[in-house]
C-alpha positions in Angstrom: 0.0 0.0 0.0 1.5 3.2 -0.7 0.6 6.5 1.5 0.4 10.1 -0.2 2.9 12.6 1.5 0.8 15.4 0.5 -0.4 16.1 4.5 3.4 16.1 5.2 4.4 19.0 2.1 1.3 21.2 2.9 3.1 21.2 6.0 6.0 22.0 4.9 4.8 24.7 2.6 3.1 26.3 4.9 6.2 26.4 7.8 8.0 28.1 5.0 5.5 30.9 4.0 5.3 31.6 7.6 8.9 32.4 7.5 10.0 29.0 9.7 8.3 30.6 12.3 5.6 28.8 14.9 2.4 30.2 14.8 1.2 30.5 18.2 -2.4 31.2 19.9 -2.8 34.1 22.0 -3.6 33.2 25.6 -7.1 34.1 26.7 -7.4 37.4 28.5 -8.1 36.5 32.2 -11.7 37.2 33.1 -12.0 39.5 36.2 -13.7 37.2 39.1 -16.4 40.3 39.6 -17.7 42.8 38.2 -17.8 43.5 34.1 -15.0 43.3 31.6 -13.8 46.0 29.5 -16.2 46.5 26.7 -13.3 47.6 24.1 -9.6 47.0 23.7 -8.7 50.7 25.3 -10.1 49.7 28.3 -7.0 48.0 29.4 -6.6 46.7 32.9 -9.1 45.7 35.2 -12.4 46.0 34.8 -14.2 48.2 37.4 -16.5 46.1 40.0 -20.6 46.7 39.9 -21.7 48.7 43.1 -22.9 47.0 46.1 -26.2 45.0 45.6 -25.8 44.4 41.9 -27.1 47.5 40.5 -25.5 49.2 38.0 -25.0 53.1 38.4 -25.2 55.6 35.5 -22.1 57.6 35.0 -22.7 61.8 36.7 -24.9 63.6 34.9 -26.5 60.8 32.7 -30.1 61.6 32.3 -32.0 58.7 33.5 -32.9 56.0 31.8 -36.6 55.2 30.8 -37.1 52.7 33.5 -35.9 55.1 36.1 -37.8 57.5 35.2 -40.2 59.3 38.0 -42.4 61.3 35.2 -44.8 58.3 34.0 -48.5 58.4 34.9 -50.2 55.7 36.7 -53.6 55.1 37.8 -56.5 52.2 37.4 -58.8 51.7 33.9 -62.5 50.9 34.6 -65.5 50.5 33.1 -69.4 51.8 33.7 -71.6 49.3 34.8 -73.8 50.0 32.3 -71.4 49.4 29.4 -69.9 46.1 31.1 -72.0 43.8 29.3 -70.1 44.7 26.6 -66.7 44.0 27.1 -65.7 40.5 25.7 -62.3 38.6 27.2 -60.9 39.3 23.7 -60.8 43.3 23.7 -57.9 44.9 23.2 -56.9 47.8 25.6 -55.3 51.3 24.2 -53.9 53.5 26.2 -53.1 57.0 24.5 -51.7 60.2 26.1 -51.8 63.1 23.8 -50.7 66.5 24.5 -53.5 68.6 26.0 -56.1 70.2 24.3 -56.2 67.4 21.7 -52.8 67.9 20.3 -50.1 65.3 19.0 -49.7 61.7 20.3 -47.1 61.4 22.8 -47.4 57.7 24.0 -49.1 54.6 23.6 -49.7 51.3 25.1 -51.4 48.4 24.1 -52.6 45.3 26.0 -54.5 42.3 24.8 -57.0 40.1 27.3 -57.9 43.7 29.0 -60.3 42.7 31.9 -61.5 45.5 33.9 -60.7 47.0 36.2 -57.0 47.1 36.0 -53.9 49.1 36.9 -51.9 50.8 34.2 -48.6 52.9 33.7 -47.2 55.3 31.0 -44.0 56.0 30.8 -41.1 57.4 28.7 -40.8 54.0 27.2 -44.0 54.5 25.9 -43.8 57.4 23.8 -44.3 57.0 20.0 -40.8 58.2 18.5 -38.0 57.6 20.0 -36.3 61.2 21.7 -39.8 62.7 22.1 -39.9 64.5 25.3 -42.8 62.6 27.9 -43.8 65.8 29.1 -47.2 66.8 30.1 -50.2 68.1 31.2 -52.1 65.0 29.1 -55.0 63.9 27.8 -55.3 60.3 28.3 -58.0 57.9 26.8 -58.4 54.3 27.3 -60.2 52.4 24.8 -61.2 49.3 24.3 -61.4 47.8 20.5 -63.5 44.7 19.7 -61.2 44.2 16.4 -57.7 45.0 18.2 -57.1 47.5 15.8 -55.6 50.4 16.3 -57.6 52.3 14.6 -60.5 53.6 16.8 -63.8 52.2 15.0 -67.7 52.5 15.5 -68.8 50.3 18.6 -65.3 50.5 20.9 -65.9 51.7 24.5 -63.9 54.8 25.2 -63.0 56.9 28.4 -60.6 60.0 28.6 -58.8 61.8 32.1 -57.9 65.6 30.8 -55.1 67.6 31.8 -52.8 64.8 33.4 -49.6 65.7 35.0 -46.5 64.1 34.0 -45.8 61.8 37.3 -49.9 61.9 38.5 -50.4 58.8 40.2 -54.0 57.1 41.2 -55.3 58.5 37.7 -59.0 56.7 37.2 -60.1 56.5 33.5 -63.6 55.2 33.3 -64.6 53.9 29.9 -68.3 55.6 29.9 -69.1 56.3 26.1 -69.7 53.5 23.0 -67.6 55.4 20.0 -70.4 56.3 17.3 
């Protein structure tokens, strides 16, 4: 049987095109035993450890992030007694906060299986473009859409809380009207 020596000249070649030279792996960087690693390679030496209790800490003078943020609007969504024959389990809530006086749409929130009553929030993380400031006084109306469209349509059940402070807390929205 004869055996090709082709494994043995690749070899060979490729020992020489490396100048006779071993090519070596790089030893792993050693991974700090807490805290996060440098993100890029100009963050040389040790990485900094994370604050007691976990939490990361935003660097001074970082504007808070949208979870952080104190400004949303909270309250409870309920509905008339006269209209809650008609809600169905499958309703879609919306939750809209325009600017006062019926201007531009600021933030919006939608969530299917909306039984009622229930809490809800708006936030910063709500807002419809990404930037725009979450900055009241609001107008904020609740509805609820039988088609879970967006789109407000004949037949959805529709309450509204006017002038709404950025941060208000224990906001009540009753839905109280059937949209024509």
């Amino acid at each position: 049987m004869r055996r090709s020596g082709g494994g043995l000249t690749l070899a060979c070649a490729l020992f020489a095109a490396c100048g006779g030279q071993e090519t070596r792996r790089a030893a792993p960087a050693p991974q700090p035993t807490g805290g996060l690693r440098p993100l890029t390679s100009r963050d040389e030496g040790a990485a900094r450890p994370m604050p007691s209790g976990g939490a990361a800490t935003l660097p001074p003078g970082h504007p808070p992030t949208a979870g952080a943020d104190a400004s949303g609007v909270s309250g409870t969504i309920a509905i008339s007694p006269v209209l809650r024959p008609r809600q169905a389990p499958t309703d879609t809530l919306f939750i809209v906060a325009r600017s006062a006086g019926g201007g531009q749409v600021v933030a919006v929130r939608k969530e299917e299986d909306a039984r009622l009553p229930r809490p809800f929030r708006l936030s910063p993380a709500d807002v419809m473009v990404s930037g725009t400031p979450f900055v009241g006084p609001f107008d904020i109306t609740a509805r609820l859409s039988k088609s879970g469209d967006a789109l407000p349509a004949a037949g959805d059940l529709e309450g509204t809380a006017r002038g709404v402070a950025a941060g208000a807390r224990d906001v009540v929205i009753t839905l109280d009207r059937v949209r024509p």
